[in-house]
Backbone bond lengths (Angstrom), bond angles and torsions (degrees), N, CA, C in turn:
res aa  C-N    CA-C-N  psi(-1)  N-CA   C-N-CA  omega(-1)  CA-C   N-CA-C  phi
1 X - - - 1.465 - - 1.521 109.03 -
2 X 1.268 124.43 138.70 1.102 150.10 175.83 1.492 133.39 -84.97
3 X 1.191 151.15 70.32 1.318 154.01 -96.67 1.625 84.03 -146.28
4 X 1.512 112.57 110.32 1.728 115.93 149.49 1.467 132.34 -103.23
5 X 1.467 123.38 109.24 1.146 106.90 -150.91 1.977 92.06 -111.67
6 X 1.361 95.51 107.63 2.189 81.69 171.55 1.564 118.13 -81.51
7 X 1.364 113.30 135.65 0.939 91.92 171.96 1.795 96.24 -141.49
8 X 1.418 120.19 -172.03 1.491 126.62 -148.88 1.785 101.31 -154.01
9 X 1.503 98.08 137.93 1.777 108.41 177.98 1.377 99.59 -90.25
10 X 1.261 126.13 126.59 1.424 147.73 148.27 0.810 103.29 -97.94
11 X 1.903 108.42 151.70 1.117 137.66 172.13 1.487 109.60 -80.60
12 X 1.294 127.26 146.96 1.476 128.61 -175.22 1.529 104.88 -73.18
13 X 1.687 120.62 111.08 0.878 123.03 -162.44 1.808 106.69 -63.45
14 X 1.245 120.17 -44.49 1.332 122.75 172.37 1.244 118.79 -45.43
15 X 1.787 131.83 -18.30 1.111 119.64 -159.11 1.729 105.93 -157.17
16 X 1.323 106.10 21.11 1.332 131.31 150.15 1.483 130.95 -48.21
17 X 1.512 113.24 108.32 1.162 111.40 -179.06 1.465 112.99 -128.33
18 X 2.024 107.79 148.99 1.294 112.91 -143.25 1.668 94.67 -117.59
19 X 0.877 119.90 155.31 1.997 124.38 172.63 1.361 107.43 -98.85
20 X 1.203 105.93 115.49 1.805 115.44 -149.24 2.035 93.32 -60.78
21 X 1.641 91.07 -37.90 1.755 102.81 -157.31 1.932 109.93 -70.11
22 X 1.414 99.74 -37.45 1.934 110.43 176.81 1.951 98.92 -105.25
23 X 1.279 133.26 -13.22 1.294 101.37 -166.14 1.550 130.18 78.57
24 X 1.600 88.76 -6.02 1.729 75.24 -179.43 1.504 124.31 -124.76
25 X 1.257 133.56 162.53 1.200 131.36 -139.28 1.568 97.61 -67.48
26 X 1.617 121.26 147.50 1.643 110.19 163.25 1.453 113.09 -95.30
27 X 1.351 110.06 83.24 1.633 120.50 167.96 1.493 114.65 -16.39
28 X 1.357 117.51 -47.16 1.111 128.73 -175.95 1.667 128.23 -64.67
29 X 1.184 92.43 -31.70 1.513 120.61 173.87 0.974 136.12 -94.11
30 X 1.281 119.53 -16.15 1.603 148.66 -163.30 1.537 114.74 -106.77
31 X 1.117 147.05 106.13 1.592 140.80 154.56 1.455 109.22 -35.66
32 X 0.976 131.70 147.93 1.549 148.29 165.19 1.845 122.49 -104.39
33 X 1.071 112.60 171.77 1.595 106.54 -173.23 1.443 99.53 -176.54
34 X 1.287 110.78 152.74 1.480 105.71 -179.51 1.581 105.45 -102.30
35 X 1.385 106.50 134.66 1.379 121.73 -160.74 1.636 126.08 -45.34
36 X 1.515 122.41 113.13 1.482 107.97 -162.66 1.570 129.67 -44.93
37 X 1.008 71.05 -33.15 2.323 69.93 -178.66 1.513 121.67 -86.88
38 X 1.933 106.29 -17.12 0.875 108.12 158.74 1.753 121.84 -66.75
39 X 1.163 120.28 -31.62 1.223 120.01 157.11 1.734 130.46 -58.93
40 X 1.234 101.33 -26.55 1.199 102.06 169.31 1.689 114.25 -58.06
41 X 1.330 108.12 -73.54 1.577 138.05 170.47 1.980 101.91 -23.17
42 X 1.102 96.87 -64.80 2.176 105.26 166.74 1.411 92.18 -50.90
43 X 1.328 141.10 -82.37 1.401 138.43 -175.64 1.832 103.32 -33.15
44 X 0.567 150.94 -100.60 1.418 157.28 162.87 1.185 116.44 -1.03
45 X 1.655 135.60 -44.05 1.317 137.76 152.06 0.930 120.87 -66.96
46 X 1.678 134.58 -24.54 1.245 156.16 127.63 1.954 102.34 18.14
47 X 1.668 84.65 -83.40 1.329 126.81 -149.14 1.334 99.75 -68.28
48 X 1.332 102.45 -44.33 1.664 112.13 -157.72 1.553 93.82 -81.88
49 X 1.720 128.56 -20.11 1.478 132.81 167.52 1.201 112.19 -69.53
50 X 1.305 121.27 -34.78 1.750 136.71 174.43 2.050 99.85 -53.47
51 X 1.253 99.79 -78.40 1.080 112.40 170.09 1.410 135.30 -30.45
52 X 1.599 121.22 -45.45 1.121 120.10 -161.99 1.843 113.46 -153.69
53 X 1.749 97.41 22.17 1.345 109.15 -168.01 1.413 116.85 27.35
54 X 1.640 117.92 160.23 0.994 129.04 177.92 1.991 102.75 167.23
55 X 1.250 88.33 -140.45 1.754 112.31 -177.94 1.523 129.47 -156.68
56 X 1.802 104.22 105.86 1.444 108.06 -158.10 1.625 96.17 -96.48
57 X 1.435 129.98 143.16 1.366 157.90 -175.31 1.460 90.57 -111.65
58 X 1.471 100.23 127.76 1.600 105.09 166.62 1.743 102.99 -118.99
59 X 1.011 136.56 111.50 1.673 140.19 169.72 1.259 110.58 -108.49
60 X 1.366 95.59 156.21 1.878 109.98 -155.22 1.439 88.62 -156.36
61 X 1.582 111.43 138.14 1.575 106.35 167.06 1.916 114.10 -117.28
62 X 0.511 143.27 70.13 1.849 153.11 176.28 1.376 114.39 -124.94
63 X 1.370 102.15 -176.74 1.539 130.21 178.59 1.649 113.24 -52.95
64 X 1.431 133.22 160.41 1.534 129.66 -165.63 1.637 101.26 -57.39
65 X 1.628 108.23 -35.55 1.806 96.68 -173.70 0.809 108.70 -87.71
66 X 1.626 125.69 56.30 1.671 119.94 161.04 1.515 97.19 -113.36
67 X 1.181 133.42 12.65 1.190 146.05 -176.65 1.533 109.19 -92.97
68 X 1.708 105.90 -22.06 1.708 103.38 171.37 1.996 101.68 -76.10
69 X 1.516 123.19 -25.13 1.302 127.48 157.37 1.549 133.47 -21.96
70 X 1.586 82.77 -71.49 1.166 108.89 178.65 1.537 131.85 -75.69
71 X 0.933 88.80 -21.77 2.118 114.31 160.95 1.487 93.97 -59.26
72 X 1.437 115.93 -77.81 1.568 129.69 171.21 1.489 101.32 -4.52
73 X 1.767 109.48 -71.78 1.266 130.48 -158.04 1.851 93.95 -39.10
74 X 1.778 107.41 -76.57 1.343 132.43 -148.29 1.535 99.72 -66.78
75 X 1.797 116.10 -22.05 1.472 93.88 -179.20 1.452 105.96 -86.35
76 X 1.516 131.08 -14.75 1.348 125.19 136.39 0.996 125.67 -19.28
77 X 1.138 148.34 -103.22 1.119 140.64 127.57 1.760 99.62 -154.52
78 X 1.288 116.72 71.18 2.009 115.27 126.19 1.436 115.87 -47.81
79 X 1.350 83.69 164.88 1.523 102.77 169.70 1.713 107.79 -120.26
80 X 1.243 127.01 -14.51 1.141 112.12 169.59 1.670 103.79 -165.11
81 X 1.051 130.88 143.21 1.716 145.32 -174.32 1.507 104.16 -107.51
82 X 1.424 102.95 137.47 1.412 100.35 177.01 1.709 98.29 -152.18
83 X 1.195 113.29 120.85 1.860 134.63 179.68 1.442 101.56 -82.53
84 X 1.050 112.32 123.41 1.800 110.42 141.97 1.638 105.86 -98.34
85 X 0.846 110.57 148.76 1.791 114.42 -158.15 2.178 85.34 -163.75
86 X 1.159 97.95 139.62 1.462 119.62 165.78 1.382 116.61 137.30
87 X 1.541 104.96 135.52 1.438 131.68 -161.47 1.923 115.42 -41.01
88 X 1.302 103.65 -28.87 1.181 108.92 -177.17 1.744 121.98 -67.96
89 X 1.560 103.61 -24.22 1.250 127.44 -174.66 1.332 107.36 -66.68
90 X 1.134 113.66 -15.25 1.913 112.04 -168.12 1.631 104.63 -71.17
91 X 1.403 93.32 133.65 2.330 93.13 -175.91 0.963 101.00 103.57
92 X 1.749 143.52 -9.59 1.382 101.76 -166.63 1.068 131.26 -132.92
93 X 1.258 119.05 149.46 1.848 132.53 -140.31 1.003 75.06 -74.13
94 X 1.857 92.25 179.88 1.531 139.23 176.48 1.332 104.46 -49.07
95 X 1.012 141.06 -38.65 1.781 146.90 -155.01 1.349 84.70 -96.14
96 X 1.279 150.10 -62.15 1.604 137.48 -168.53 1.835 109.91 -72.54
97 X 1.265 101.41 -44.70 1.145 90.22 167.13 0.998 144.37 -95.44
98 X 1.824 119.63 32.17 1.373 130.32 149.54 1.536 103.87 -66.35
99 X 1.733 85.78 -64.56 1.550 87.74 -172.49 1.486 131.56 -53.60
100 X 1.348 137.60 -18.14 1.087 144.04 136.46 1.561 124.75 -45.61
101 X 1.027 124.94 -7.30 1.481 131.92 -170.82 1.368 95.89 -118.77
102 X 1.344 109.51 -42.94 2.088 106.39 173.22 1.538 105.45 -50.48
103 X 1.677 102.64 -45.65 1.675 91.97 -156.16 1.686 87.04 -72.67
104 X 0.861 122.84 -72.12 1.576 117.84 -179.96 1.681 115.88 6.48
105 X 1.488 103.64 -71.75 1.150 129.42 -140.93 1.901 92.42 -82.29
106 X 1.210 94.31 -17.97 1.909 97.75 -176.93 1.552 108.55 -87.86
107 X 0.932 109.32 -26.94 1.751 123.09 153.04 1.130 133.79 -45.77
108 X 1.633 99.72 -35.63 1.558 114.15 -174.66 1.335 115.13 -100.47
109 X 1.679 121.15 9.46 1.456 128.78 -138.06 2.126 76.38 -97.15
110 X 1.158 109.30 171.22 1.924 123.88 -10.44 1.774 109.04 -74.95
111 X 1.422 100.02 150.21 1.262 104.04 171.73 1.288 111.38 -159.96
112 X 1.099 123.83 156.28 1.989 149.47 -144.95 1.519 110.55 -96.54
113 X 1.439 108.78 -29.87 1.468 95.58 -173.64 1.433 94.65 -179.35
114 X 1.676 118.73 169.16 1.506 117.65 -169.62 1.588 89.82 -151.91
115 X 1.233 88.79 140.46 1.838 85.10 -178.40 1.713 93.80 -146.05
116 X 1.244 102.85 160.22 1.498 116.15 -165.53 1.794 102.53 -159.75
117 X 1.340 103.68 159.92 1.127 96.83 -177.70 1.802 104.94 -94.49
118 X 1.809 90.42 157.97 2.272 75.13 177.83 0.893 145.34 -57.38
119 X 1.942 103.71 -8.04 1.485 100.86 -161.49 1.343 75.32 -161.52
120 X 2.029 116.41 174.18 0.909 125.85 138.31 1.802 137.00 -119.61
121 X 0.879 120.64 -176.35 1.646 115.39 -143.64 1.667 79.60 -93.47
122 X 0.786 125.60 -20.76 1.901 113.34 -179.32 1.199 101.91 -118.78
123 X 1.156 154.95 -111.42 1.603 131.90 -172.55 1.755 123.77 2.66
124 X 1.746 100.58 -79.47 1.228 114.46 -155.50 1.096 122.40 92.87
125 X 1.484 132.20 -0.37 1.420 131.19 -147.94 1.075 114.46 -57.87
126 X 1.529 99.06 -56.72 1.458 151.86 169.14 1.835 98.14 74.38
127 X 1.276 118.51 28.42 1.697 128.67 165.53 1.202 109.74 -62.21
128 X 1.552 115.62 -53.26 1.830 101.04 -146.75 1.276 122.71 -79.11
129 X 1.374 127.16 15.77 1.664 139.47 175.14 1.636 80.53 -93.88
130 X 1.578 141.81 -96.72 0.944 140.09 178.61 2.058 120.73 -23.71
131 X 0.956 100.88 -50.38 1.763 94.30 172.73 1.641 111.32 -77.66
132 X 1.249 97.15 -35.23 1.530 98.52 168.21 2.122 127.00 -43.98
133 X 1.404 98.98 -50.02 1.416 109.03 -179.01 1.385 105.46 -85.51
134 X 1.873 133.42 -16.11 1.117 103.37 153.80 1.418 126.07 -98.62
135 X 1.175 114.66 14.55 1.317 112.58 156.43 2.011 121.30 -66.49
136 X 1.455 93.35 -35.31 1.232 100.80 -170.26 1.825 105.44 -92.67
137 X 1.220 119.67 -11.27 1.318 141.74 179.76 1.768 104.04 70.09
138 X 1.175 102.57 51.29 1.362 98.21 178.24 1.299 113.51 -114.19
139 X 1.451 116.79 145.84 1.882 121.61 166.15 1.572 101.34 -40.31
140 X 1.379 99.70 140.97 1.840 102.65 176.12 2.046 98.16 -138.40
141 X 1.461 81.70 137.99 1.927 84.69 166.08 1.459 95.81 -112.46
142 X 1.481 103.31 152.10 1.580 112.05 173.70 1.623 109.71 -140.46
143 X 1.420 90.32 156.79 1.829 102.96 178.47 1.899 89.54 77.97
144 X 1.003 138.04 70.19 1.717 112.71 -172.53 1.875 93.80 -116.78
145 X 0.740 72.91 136.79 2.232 96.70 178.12 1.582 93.56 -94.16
146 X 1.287 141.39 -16.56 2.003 104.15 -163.62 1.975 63.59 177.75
147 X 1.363 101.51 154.80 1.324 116.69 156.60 1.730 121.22 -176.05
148 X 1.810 120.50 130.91 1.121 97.44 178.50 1.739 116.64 -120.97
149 X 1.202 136.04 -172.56 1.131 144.86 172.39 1.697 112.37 -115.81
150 X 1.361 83.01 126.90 1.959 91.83 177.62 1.359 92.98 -144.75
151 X 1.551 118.00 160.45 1.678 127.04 164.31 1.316 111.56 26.18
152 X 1.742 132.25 33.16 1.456 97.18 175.99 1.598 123.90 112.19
153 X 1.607 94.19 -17.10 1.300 119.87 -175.62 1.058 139.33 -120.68
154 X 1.796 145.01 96.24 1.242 136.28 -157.46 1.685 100.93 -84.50
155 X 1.422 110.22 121.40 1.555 103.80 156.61 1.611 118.22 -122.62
156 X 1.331 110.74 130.44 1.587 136.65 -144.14 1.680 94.45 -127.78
157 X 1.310 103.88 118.18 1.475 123.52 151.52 1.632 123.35 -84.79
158 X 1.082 128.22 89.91 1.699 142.56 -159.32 1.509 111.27 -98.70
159 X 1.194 126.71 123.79 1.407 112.75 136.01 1.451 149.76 -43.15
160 X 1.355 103.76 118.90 1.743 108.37 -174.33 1.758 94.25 -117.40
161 X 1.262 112.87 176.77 1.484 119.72 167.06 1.246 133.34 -88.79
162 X 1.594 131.57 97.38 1.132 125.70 -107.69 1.378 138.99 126.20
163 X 1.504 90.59 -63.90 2.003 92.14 -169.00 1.870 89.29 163.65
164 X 1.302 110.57 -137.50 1.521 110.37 -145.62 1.689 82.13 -137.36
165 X 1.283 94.19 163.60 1.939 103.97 156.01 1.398 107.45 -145.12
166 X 1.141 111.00 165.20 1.840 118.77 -173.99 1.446 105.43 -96.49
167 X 1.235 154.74 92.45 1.644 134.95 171.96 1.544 119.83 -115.63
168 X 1.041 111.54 -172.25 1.344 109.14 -149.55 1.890 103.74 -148.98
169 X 1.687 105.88 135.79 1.510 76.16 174.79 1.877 93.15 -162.10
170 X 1.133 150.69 120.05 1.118 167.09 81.10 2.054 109.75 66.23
171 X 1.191 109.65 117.62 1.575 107.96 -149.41 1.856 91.92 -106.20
172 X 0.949 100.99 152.28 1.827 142.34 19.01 2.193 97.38 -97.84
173 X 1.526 92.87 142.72 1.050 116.09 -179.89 1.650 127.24 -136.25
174 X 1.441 123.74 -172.79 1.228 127.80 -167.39 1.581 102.24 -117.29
175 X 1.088 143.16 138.19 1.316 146.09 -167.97 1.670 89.43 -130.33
176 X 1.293 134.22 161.50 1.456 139.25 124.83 1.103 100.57 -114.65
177 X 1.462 129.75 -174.80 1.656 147.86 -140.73 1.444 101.75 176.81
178 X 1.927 101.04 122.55 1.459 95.57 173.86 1.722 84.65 -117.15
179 X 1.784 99.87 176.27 0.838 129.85 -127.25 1.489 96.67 -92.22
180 X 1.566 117.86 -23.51 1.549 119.22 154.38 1.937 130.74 -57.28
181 X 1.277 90.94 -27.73 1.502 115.32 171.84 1.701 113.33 -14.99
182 X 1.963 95.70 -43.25 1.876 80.49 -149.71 1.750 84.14 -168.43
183 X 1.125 95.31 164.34 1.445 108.92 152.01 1.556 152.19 -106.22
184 X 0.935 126.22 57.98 1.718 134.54 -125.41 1.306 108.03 -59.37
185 X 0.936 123.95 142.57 1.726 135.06 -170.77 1.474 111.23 -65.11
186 X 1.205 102.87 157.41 1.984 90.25 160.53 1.525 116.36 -119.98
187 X 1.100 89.02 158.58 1.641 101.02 -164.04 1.814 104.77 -51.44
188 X 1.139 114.96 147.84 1.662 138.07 176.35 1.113 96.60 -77.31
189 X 1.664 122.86 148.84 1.144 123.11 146.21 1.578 126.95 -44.76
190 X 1.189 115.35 -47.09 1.269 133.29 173.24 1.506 111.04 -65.25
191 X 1.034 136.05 -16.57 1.130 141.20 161.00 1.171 127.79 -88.08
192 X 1.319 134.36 -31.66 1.440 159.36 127.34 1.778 113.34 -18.90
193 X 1.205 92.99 -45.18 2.022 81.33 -177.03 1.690 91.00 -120.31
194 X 1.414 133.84 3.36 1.348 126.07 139.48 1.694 117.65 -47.89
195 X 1.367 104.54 -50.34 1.745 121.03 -168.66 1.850 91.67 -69.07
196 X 1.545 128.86 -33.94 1.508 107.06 -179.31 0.855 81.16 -89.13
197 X 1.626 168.68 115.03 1.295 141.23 92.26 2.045 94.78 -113.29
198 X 1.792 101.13 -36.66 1.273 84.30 -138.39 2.006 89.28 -84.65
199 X 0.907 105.09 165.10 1.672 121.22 -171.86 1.636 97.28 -83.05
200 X 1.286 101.78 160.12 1.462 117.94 -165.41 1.572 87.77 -143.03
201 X 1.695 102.26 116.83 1.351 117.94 -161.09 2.042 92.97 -84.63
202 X 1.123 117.31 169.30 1.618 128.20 -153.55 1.956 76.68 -130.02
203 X 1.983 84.66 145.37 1.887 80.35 154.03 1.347 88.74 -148.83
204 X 0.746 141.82 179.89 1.955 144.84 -151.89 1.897 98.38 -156.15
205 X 1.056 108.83 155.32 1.969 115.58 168.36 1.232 104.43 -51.03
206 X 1.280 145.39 -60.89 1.034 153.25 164.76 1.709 118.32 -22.67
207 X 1.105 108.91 -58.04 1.620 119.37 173.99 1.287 122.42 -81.65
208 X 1.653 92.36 11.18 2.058 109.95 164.57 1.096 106.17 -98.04
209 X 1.266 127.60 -35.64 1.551 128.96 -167.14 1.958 85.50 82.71
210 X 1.062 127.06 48.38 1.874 122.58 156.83 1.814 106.65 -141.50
211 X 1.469 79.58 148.38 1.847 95.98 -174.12 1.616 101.93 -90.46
212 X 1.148 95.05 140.41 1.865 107.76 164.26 2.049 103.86 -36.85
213 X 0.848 123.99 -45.92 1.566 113.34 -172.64 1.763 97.50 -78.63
214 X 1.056 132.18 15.46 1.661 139.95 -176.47 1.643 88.45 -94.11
215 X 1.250 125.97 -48.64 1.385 121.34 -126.34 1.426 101.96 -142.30
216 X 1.529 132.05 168.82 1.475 120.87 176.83 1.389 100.14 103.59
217 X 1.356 103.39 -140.69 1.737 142.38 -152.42 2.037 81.55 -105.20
218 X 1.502 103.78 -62.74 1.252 125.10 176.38 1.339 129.64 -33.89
219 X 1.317 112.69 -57.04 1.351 132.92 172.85 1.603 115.30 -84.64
220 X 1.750 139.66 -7.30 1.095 106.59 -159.54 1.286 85.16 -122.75
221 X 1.620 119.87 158.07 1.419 135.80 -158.51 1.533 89.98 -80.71
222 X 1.584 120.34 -42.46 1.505 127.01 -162.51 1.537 113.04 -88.70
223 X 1.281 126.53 127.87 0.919 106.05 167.64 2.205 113.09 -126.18
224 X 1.428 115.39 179.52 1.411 102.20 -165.99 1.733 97.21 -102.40
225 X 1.408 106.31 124.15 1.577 83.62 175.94 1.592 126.16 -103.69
226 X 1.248 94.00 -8.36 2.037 92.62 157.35 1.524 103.84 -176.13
227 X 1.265 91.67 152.57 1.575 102.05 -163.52 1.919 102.02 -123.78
228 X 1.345 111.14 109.40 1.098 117.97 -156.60 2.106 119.43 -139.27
229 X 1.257 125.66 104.54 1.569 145.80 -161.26 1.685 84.54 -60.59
230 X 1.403 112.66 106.03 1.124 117.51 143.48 1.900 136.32 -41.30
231 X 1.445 115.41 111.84 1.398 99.13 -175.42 1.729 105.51 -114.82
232 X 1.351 95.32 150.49 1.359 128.62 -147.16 1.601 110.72 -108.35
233 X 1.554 101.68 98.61 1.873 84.21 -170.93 1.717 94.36 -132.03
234 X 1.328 112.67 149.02 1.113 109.33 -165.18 1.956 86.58 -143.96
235 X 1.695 98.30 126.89 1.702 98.73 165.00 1.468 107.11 -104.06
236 X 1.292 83.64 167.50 1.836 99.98 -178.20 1.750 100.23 -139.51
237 X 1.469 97.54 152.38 1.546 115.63 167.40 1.350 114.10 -117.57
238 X 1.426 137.70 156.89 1.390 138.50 -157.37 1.569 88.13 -138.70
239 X 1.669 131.18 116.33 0.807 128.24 177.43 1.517 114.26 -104.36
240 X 1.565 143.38 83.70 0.814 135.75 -153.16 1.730 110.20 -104.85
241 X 2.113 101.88 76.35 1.160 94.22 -177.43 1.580 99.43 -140.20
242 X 1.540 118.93 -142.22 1.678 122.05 175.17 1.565 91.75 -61.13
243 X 1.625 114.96 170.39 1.664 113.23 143.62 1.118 131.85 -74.26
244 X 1.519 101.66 -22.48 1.852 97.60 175.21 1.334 115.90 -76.11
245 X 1.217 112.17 -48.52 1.621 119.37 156.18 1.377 113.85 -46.58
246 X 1.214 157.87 -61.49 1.253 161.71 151.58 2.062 113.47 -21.16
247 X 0.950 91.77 -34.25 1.672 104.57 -165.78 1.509 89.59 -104.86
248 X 1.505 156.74 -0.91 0.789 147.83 -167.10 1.471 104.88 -131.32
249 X 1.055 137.87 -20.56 1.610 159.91 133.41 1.702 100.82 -40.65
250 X 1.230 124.90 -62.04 1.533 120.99 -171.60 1.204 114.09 -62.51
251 X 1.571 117.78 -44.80 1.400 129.10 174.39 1.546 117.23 -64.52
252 X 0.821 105.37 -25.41 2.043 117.18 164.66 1.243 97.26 -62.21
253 X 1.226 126.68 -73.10 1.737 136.79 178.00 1.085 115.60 -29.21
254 X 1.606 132.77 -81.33 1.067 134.14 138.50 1.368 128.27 -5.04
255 X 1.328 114.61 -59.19 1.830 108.34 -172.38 1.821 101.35 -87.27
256 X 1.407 138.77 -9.18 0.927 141.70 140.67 1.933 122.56 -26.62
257 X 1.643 90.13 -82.43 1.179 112.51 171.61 1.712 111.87 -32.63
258 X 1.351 109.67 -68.44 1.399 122.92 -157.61 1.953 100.99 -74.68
259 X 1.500 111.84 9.41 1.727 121.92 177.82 1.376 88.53 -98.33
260 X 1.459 113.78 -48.90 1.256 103.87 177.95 1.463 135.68 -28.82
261 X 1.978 100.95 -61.12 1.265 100.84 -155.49 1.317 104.83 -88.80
């Protein structure tokens, strides 16, 4: 079995910093991390490799230091990392970068199943597992809590609103993974200086068969138009009297307010 797991470098949301003048992240300044649910989703192919041997693919599409990620991935334990990396790629939404991950991923075929996490920790989009499988026209489960493989067959325990449902869907397929799913392991020592030895194969626009005006700033329908740190101010009053008096003052406030609206 054949296991594709995508996953994506985020910036550490706690310690993320923004360029007041473009909006956009300062790479330089910023810590990185590989995206939580995308870790989940690796945990989960993990398991299902534990289970039923095979060979898990970890792909990532960014800049050359998403390759310290993907190291991450293999001292997990992947079996092989693969970057799409090239300049043209910079800007582009969820909709380009499905399709960049399809062509990828058809390169890498044959393979059993693709799992991704639902969302990511800086977007939110939580599209490109879903645009991803119809790019590739494949059955997709989403939101999935627990899932296994038998004969041919993915069965996925999912979140609905409510509670859970059981479904079922016919491979090779699209999985997402939320973030309750699992608990993801940490890397082995032995896995750790496995991940520097083993090479992390490169794929370029070119080795997609897509042109720079496909992809980017260029190619994506969406674009971000400012990216801006919410500030947070909160007043207070100090009522320094009885409580009944105190509690009878607030309720004035309150029933004020609510004449208002």
């Amino acid at each position: 079995m054949h296991i594709i797991v995508c996953v994506k470098q985020v910036p550490s949301v706690e310690m993320v910093k923004i360029d007041p003048e473009t909006g956009r992240v300062l790479r330089e300044e910023t810590p990185f991390m590989m995206n939580p649910e995308d870790k989940n989703a690796l945990e989960a192919a993990l398991r299902l490799k534990d289970e039923n041997g095979g060979l898990v693919t970890a792909v990532s599409m960014g800049p050359p230091q998403v390759e310290e990620t993907l190291r991450e991935a293999v001292a997990m334990g992947a079996d092989r990392a693969v970057l799409i990396s090239d300049p043209a790629l910079a800007g582009s939404d969820a909709f380009v970068t499905s399709k960049v991950l399809a062509r990828a991923i058809i390169k890498l075929a044959p393979f059993d199943l693709i799992l991704c996490g639902s969302r990511s920790a800086d977007g939110e989009a939580g599209m490109v597992g879903i645009q991803l499988a119809e790019e590739l026209n494949l059955p997709q489960i989403t939101w999935t809590l627990d899932l296994k493989v038998r004969e041919g067959v993915v069965t996925a325990k999912r979140k609905v609103d409510g509670g859970c449902e059981v479904v079922e869907a016919r491979l090779p397929a699209v999985v997402t993974v939320v973030r309750e799913a699992n608990k993801p392991r940490y890397p082995t020592m032995r896995g750790i200086i496995e991940a520097c030895k083993k090479p992390v194969e490169h794929l370029r626009l070119s080795d997609l068969g897509l042109q720079p005006e496909e992809v980017g700033l260029l190619g994506s329908p969406t674009k971000v138009e400012r990216v801006f740190q919410l500030k947070k101010g909160r007043r207070g009053v100090i009522l320094r009297k009885p409580v009944e008096e105190a509690a009878r003052e607030v309720a004035l406030v309150i029933l004020r307010e609510l004449a208002k609206g």
